[in-house]
C-alpha positions in Angstrom: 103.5 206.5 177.8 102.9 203.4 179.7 101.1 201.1 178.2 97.4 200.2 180.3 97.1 196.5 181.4 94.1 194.4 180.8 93.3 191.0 182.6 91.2 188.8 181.1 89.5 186.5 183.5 88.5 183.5 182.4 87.1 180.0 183.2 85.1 179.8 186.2 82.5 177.0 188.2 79.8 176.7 185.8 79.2 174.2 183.7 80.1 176.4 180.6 84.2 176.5 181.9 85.5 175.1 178.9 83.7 177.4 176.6 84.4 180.4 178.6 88.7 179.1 177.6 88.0 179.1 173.8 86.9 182.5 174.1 89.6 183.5 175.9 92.0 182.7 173.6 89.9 184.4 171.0 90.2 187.7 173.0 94.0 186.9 174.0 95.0 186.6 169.9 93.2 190.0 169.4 94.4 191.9 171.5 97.3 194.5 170.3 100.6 193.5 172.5 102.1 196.9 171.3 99.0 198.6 173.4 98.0 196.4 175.9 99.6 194.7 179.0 97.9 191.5 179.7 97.4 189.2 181.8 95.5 185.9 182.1 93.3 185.3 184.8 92.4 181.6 185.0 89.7 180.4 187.3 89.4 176.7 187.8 86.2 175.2 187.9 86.2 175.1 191.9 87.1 178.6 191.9 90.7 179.4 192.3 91.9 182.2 190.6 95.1 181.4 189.0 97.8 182.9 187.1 97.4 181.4 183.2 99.1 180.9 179.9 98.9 184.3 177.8 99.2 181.8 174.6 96.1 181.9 172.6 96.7 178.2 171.7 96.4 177.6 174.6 92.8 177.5 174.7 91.8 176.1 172.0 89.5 173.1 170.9 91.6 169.7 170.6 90.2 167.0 169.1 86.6 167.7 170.5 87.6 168.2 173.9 87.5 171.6 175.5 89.8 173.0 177.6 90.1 173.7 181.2 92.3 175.8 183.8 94.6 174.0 185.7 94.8 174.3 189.5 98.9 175.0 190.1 98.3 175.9 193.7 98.9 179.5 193.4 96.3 182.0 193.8 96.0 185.7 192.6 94.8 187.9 195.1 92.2 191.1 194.0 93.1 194.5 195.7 92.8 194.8 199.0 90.7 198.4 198.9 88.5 200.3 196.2 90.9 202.2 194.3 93.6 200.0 194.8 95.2 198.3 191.3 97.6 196.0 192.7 97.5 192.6 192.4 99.3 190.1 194.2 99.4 186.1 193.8 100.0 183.7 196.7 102.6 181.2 196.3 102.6 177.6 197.3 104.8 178.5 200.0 102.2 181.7 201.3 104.9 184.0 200.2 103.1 186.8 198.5 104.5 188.3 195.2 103.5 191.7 193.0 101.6 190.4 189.9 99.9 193.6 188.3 98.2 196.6 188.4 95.3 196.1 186.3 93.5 199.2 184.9 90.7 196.9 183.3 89.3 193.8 183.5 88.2 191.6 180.2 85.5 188.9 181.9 85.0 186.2 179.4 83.1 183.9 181.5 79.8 182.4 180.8 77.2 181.2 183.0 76.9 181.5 186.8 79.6 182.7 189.1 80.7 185.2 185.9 78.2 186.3 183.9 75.6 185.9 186.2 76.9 189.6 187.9 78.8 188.2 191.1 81.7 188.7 189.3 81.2 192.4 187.7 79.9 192.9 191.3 83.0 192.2 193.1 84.9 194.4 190.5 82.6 197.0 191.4 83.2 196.9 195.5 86.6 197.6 194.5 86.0 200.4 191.7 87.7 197.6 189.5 86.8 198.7 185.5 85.6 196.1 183.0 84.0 195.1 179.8 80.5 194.6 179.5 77.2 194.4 181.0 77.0 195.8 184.4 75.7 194.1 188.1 72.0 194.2 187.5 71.9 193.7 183.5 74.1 190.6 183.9 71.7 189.1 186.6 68.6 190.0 184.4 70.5 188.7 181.2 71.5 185.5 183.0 68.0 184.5 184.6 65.6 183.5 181.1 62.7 184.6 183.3 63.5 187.7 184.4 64.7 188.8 180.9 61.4 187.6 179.3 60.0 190.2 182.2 62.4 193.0 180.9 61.2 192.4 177.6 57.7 192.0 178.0 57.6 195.1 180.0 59.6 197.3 176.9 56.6 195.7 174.7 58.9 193.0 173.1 57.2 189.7 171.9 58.0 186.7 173.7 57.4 182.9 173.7 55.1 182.0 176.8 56.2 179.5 179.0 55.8 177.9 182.6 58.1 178.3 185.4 58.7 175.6 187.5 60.8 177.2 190.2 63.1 175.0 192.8 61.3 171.6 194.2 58.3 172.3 191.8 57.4 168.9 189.7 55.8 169.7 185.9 52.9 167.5 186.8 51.9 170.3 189.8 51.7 172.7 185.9 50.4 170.2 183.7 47.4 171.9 182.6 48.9 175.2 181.6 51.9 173.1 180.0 49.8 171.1 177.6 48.4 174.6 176.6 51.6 175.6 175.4 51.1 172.9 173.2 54.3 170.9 171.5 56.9 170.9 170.3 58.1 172.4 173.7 61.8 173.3 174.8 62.7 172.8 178.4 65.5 175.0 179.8 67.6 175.7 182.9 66.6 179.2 183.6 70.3 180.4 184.2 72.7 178.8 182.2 73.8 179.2 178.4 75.6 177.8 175.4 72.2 175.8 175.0 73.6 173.6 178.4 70.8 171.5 179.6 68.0 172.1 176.7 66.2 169.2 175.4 63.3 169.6 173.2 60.2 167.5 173.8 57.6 166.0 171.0 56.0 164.3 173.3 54.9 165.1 177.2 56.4 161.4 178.0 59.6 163.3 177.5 58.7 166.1 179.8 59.8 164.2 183.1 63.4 163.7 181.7 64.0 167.1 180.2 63.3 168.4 183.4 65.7 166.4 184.8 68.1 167.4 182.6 67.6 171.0 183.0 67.8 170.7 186.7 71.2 169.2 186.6 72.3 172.8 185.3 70.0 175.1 187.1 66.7 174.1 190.1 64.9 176.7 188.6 63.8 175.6 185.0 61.5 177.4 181.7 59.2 175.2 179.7 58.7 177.2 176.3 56.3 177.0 173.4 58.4 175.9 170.1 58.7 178.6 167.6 58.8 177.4 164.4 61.1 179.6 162.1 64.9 181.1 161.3 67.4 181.5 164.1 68.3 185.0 163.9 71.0 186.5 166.1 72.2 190.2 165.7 75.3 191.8 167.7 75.1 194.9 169.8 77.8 197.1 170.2 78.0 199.9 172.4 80.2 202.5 173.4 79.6 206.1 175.5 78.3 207.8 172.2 76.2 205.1 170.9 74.6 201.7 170.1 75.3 200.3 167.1 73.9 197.0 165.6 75.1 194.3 163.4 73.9 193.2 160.0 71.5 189.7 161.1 73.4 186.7 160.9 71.2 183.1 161.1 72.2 179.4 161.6 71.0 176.8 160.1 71.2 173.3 161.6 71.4 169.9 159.5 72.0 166.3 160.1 70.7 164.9 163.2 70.5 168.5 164.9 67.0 169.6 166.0 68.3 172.8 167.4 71.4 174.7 167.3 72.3 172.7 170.5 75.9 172.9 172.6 77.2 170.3 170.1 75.9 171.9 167.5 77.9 175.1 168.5 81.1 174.0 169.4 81.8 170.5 168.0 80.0 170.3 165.2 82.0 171.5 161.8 80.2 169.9 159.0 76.2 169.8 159.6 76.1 173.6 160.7 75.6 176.7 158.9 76.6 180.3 159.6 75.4 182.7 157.3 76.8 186.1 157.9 74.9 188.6 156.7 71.9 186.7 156.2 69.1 187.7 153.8 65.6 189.4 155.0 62.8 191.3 153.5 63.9 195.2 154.5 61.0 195.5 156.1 61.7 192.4 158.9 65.1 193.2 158.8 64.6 196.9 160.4 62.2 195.1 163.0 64.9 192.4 164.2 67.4 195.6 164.3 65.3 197.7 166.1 64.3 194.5 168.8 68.4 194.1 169.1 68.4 197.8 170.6 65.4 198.2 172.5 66.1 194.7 174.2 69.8 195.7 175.1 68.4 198.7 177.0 65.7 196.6 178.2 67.9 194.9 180.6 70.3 197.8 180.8 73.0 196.1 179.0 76.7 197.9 178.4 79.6 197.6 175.7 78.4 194.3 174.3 75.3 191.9 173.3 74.2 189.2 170.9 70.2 189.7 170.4 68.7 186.4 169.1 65.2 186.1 167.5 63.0 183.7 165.6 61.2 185.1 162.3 58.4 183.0 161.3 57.6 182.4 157.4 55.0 185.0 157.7 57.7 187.5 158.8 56.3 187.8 162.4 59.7 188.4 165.0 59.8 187.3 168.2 62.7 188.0 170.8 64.4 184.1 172.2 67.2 186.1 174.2 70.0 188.2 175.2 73.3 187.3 175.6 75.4 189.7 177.8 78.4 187.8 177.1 78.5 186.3 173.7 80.8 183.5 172.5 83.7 185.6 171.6 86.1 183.2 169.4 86.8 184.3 165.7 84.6 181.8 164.2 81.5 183.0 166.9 78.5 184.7 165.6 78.9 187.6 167.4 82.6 189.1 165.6 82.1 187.1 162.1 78.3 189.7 162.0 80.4 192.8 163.2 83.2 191.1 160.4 80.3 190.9 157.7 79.8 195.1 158.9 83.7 195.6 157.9 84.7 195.6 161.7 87.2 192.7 162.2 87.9 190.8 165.5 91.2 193.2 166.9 89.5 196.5 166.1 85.9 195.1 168.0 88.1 193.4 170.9 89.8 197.2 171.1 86.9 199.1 170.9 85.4 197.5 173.6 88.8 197.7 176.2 88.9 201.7 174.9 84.9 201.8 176.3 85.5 200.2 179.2 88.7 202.3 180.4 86.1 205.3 179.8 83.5 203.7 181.8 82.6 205.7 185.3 83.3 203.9 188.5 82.5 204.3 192.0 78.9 205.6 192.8 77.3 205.9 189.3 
């Protein structure tokens, strides 16, 4: 039988391009050759979709620098009609040449302009298959607000916050911002990989922090502090059902106040990973059963990372969703499914299997 072919798209505008690359060559090492087609999909970071390296090493972190899809004047064209799998990529010359026919897409990007739904929604005008959340759940899961909404509204505990929306200065809020009391953490509403997040001690820091954030996103959440564990679980979902993780939790050291983007990706000696983590049964079963009814909050398919604070007094409360996890081997979200005896090539297959199952068209 022929074997299906799989496009991983990777890269993209937003400021979380590099990251999106690492993950890709997670998901390009994991995937079985002897099963799978695939191509590479790179988009640079003013949008060009290119034709990339296959090579997992590609993508990967050297010497602290992430890295970044290369504009080599070609361009990869998507079908040209729903239902068509054919794609093409335009030379430097406008000669136009057969590239692929794709039966499923693999989008690894993070942030806006990927994750954010544009992307899922221009693979839906053309009946294109893919991995992972859908139009609306990716929107919901991108913008902090709306997914505090989602989750309020399926009787999940948030942190409050303020919303200063596009234009809006914090001074025009102050009152209801010094009720939130400090510490506070100020965040672009729609980005990730903890891009733009300062915490502030301090309301003489507020100004700046919002500056920050805006950089990233106009819209912007100010957030009480919760004080307690970092708690992340993994959702996985296929036609049948929704399975979740065993907890995992980091734990931050040195000069880190939060598990910030350094902390994530750069950082190899003052962060901890505990997979599985320890929690009283009882607090355990809540953060399991807050992974599951905040994935269907938002409507969220094939995948998820469900993050939570638990306070000393074992009182949960739901940070976010993540619709798109960070997806290399050493990420939370495979080393929890690892910890469940479900390693990286079997997750990164179950999910292509789901999505080649997954309706398309009017649904």
């Amino acid at each position: 039988m022929t074997k299906p072919t799989v496009a991983v798209a990777f890269g993209g505008r937003s400021s979380e391009h590099g990251v999106s690359c690492v993950t890709a060559g997670g998901v390009l090492g994991a995937i079985d050759r002897e099963k799978w087609n695939v191509v590479a999909l790179g988009i640079t970071s003013e949008g060009r979709w290119t034709v990339a390296s296959d090579d997992p090493g590609a993508w990967a972190i050297v010497d602290g620098a992430l890295p970044t899809v290369a504009d080599d004047g070609e361009t990869v064209l998507l079908p040209v009609s729903a239902g068509n799998r054919s794609w093409r990529v335009e030379g430097h010359d406008g000669s136009i040449r057969h590239l692929a026919d794709i039966d499923v897409v693999f989008p690894v990007l993070h942030g806006p302009f990927g994750e954010d739904g544009t992307l899922q929604g221009a693979l839906e005008l053309l009946d294109i298959r893919y991995v992972g959340a859908g139009v609306l759940a990716s929107a919901v899961g991108m913008d902090k607000q709306f997914m505090k909404t989602a989750f309020k509204d399926a009787g999940l505990p948030v942190t409050p916050d303020v919303v200063l929306y596009p234009g809006e200065h914090p001074e025009g809020h102050i009152a209801d911002i010094e009720a939130l009391g400090l510490p506070l953490f100020v965040k672009p509403a729609r980005a990730g990989s903890s891009m733009g997040i300062s915490r502030v001690d301090d309301l003489a820091e507020l100004e700046a922090a919002v500056a920050e954030a805006v950089t990233h996103d106009p819209k912007v959440l100010i957030e009480r502090g919760v004080s307690g564990r970092e708690i992340e679980t993994a959702v996985l979902a296929t036609e049948t059902e929704v399975r979740v993780s065993p907890a995992g939790e980091i734990v931050t050291g040195g000069d880190y106040d939060f598990y910030d983007f350094e902390a994530k990706y750069l950082d190899d000696g003052d962060v901890r990973l505990l997979c599985p983590t320890t929690l009283p049964a009882g607090v355990a079963d809540v953060v399991a059963d807050y992974a599951r009814r905040a994935f269907r909050a938002v409507g969220a398919e094939g995948l998820a990372r469900v993050d939570v604070f638990v306070s000393e007094d074992g009182v949960v409360t739901v940070n976010e969703i993540n619709t798109m996890p960070g997806f290399t081997p050493s990420s939370m979200y495979p080393r929890m499914w690892a910890s469940a005896g479900v390693e990286y090539p079997e997750l990164v297959q179950v999910l292509l299997e789901t999505a080649l199952e997954r309706r398309i068209g009017l649904r």
